[in-house]
Residue, then its C-alpha position, 0 to 999 in steps of 0.5 A: x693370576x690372582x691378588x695373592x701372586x702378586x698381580x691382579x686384574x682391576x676393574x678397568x682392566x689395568x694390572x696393579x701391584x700388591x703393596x709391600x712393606x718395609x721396615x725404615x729406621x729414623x735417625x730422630x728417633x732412636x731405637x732402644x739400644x741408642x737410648x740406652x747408650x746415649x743414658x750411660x754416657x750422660x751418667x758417666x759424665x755426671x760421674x766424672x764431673x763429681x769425682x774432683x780432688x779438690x776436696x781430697x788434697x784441700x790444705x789441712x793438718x793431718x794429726x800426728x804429722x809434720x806440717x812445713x807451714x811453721x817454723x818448727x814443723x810440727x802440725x799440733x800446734x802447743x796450746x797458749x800459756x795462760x788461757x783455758x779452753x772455753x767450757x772448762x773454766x772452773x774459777x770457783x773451786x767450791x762449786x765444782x769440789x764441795x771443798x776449800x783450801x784451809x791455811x793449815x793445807x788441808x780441805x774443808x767442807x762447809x754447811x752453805x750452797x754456792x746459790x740460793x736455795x730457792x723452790x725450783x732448786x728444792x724440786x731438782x733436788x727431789x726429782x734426782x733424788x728420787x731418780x738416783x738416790x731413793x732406790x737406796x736411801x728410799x724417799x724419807x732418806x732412812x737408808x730402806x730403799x727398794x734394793x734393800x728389801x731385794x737383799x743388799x747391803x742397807x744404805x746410810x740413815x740420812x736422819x742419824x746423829x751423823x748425817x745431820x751434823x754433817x755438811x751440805x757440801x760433805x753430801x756434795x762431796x760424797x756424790x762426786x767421789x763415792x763413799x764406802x760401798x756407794x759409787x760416784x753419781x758424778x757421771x749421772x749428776x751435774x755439780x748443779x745437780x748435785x748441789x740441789x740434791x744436797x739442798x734436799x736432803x737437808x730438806x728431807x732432814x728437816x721435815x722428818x724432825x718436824x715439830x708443830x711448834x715448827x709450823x708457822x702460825x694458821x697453817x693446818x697440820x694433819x696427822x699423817x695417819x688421816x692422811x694415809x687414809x684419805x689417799x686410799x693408803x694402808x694403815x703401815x704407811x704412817x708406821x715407824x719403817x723397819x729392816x727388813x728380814x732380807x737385808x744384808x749385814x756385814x760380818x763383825x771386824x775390827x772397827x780400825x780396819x774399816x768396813x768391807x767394801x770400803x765402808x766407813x769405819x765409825x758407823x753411828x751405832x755400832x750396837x745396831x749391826x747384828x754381830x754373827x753368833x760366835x762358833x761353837x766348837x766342833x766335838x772331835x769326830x768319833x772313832x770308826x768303829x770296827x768292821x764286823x768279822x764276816x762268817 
């Protein structure tokens, strides 16, 4: 019998057995299996800890329901007389309207600022003006802003007789509600906003009359022209601006109606808008003639 049956002769003589091995399972150490089990518990457990309800029936007021800890049963609680959410306190009526309450019942408008018109203010005001306002009005504030020349309806001059004898707090105002064809900015502009805005453009009016008697004494004045030119600038920049081809008009009305859109009645020169050539009568069409007998 030979080592591979199982039994062998060794050198001494002696009859020796094969070893065989077989396969033991430690409880210390478990298998994969075990392991698994033993990490899906622990995960159910964690999940359970966190799935308490203190936080889902906390005390609290649910809206549009009934609550048994006041008297009256009602879980909306009314707000208390007299007093006004913090933030919403509007003392002074001027600044947050543009307008106050005359004798006679009805609304004024005043040439004032409710602050200082200081350089920081005057830089607001030009930088939302040239946000919101110049794609209209333009940056000079003539009325021949970018969507003009795009075929819309032009802008007020802020410049005119009107304009200029207008208000600081009509600007205001017209910000807040709209006017004619421009909507409100009041979602765009806060009432500072608005106010510097209006402090702007009373600034934009002032330096488009300027006079060099206007000018404080050893300042330089240059002509705009040179100024063009040293900027690189063509020569059109220091020429009076016109309306362009593309602009729209409005058709010819009656001056009591208003305008269309809603537009203000008593432009500042009606002679200005082009009036639509008048309609030439229509000649009466011509009688048919007859149908020529066939052959």
């Amino acid at each position: 019998m030979n080592r591979d049956q199982g039994t062998g002769i060794g050198e001494q003589g002696s009859a020796t057995t094969a070893p065989c091995w077989v396969p033991q399972v430690s409880l210390l150490r478990p298998g994969r299996p075990q392991k698994l089990a033993a990490l899906a518990c622990l995960t159910a457990l964690v999940l359970i800890a966190g799935c308490r309800q203190d936080m889902q029936d906390q005390p609290k007021l649910i809206p549009q329901r009934g609550s048994n800890l006041f008297a009256d049963h009602r879980g909306a609680r009314p707000q208390v007389v007299n007093t006004v959410a913090r933030g919403e306190l509007k003392e002074d009526s001027y600044f947050y309207t543009g307008v106050t309450q005359a004798a006679n019942g009805y609304r004024e408008e005043h040439d004032e600022l409710p602050f200082p018109a200081t350089i920081d203010v005057l830089k607001r005001g030009q930088e939302r003006f040239n946000i919101y306002c110049s794609p209209c009005h333009s940056r000079v504030g003539n009325g021949l802003g970018e969507i003009v020349m795009r075929g819309y309806k032009p802008a007020a001059n802020l410049h005119d007789q009107v304009r200029v004898s207008q208000p600081l707090s009509h600007y205001f105002y017209v910000m807040t509600h709209g006017y004619g064809a421009m909507p409100d900015y009041a979602a765009q502009l806060t009432p500072a906003d608005r106010w510097a805005v209006a402090a702007y453009i009373r600034a934009l009016q002032l330096s488009q009359a300027a006079k060099e008697s206007d000018v404080p004494s050893g300042a330089e004045v240059k002509n705009l022209k040179d100024v063009a030119g040293s900027d690189n600038l063509p020569a059109s920049f220091a020429e009076p601006w016109s309306l362009p081809a593309t602009a729209v008009q409005p058709y010819a009305h009656d001056w009591k109606q208003g305008w269309p859109a809603n537009a203000p009645a008593n432009p500042a020169d009606p002679n200005q808008i082009a009036k639509p050539a008048a309609a030439k009568p229509v000649p009466a069409a011509a009688p048919a003639p007859a149908a020529a007998k066939q052959e």
